[in-house]
C-alpha positions in Angstrom: 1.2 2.6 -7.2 -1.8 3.7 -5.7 -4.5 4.9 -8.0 -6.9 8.3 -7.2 -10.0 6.8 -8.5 -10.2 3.1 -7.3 -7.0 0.5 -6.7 -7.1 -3.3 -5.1 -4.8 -3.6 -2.4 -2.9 -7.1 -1.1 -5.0 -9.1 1.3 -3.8 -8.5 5.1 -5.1 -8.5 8.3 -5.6 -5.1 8.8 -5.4 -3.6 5.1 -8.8 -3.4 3.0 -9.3 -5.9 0.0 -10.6 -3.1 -2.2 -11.3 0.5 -1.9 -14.1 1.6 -4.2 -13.9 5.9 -5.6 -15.2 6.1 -8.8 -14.7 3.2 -11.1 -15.3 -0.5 -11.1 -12.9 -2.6 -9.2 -12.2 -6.4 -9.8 -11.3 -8.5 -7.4 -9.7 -12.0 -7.7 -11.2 -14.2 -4.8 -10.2 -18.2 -3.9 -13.2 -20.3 -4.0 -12.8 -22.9 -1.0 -12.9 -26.2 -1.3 -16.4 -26.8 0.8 -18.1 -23.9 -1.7 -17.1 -26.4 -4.6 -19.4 -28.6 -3.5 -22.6 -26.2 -2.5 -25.8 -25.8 -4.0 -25.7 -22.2 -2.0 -22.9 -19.9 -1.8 -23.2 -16.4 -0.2 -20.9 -13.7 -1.0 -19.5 -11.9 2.5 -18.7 -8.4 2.5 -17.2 -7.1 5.7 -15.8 -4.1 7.4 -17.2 -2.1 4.7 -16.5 1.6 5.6 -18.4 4.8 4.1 -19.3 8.0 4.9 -23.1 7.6 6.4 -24.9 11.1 5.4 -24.7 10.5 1.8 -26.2 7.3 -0.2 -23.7 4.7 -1.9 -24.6 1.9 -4.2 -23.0 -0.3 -6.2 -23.6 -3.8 -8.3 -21.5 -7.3 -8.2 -20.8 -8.7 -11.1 -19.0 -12.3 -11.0 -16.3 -13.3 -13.9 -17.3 -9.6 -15.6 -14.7 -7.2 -15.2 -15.3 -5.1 -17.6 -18.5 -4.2 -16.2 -19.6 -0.7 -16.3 -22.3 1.6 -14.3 -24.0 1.0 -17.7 -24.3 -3.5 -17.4 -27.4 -4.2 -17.1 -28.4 -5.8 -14.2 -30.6 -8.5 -16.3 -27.1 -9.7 -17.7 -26.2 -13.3 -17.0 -23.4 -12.7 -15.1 -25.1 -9.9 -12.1 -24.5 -11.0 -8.7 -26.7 -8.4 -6.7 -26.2 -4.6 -5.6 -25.5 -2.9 -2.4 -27.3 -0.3 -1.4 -27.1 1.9 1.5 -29.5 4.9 2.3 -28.2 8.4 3.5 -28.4 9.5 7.3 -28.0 12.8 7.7 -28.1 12.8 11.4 -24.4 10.7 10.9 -21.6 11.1 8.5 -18.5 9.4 10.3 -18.0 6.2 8.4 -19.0 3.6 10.3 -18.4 -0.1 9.9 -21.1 -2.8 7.7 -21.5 -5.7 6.6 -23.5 -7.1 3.7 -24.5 -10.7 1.9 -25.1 -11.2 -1.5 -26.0 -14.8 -2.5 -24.9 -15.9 -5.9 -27.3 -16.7 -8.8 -27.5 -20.8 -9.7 -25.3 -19.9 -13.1 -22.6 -18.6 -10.7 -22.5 -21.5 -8.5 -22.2 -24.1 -11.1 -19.5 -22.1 -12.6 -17.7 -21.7 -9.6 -17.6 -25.6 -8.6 -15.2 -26.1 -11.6 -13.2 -23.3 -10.2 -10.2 -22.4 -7.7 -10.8 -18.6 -7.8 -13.6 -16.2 -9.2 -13.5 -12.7 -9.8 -15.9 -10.1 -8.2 -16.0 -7.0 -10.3 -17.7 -4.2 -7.7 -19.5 -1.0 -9.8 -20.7 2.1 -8.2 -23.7 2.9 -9.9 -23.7 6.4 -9.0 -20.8 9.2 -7.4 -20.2 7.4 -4.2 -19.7 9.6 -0.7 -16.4 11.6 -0.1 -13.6 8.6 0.4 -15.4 5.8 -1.2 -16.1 2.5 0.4 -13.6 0.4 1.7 -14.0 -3.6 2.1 -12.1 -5.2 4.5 -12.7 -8.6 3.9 -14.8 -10.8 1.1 -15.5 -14.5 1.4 -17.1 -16.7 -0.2 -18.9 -19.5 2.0 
């Protein structure tokens, strides 16, 4: 069943990995072999889709999902945020893509590791239809 507010949605070509409303949504994500064994690892958010003419922003919390609006983002486990401004001049969603890369704690965790999850947090109301990721790697 699909949830109003915020639901995670089976990994397909064409379907979206997560669709973000109003509440934090966790996401379980393989770790590939190759990222195992690097001292970087960026986190790769693509085909994410949102209304342009109002502001979204939300924070990436790794192995956290009980993360809130409220975590701060001092706390051990904070990835990085996502933050993107208001145009007023557009408001048809229109496709982005973003890069977070993972603090050192993270990356040592995540060599011992097969998968990771990726608890996304909109920090404030986020535009009419959410955001919708299409596709997260790790690399």
């Amino acid at each position: 069943m699909v949830s109003a507010t915020a639901c995670f949605l089976a990994l397909a070509a064409s379907v979206p990995v997560a669709v973000m409303v109003d509440k934090p949504v966790t996401i379980a994500l393989g770790v590939p072999e190759q990222v195992r064994h690097s001292t970087t690892v960026l986190l790769r958010m693509e085909g994410v889709v949102m209304r342009r003419d109002a502001p979204a922003m939300w924070n990436v919390f790794w192995e956290m999902p009980e993360a809130t609006a409220q975590t701060s983002v001092d706390n051990l486990h904070f990835v990085g945020y996502v933050a993107s401004p208001a145009n007023s001049a557009l408001r048809d969603a229109k496709r982005a893509n973003f890069t977070l890369q993972l603090p050192a704690e993270a990356v040592s965790a995540i060599h011992r590791q097969t998968s990771v999850r990726l608890t996304f947090v909109p920090v404030r109301k986020l535009p009419e239809g959410g955001v919708t990721i299409t596709s997260l790697r790790l690399e």
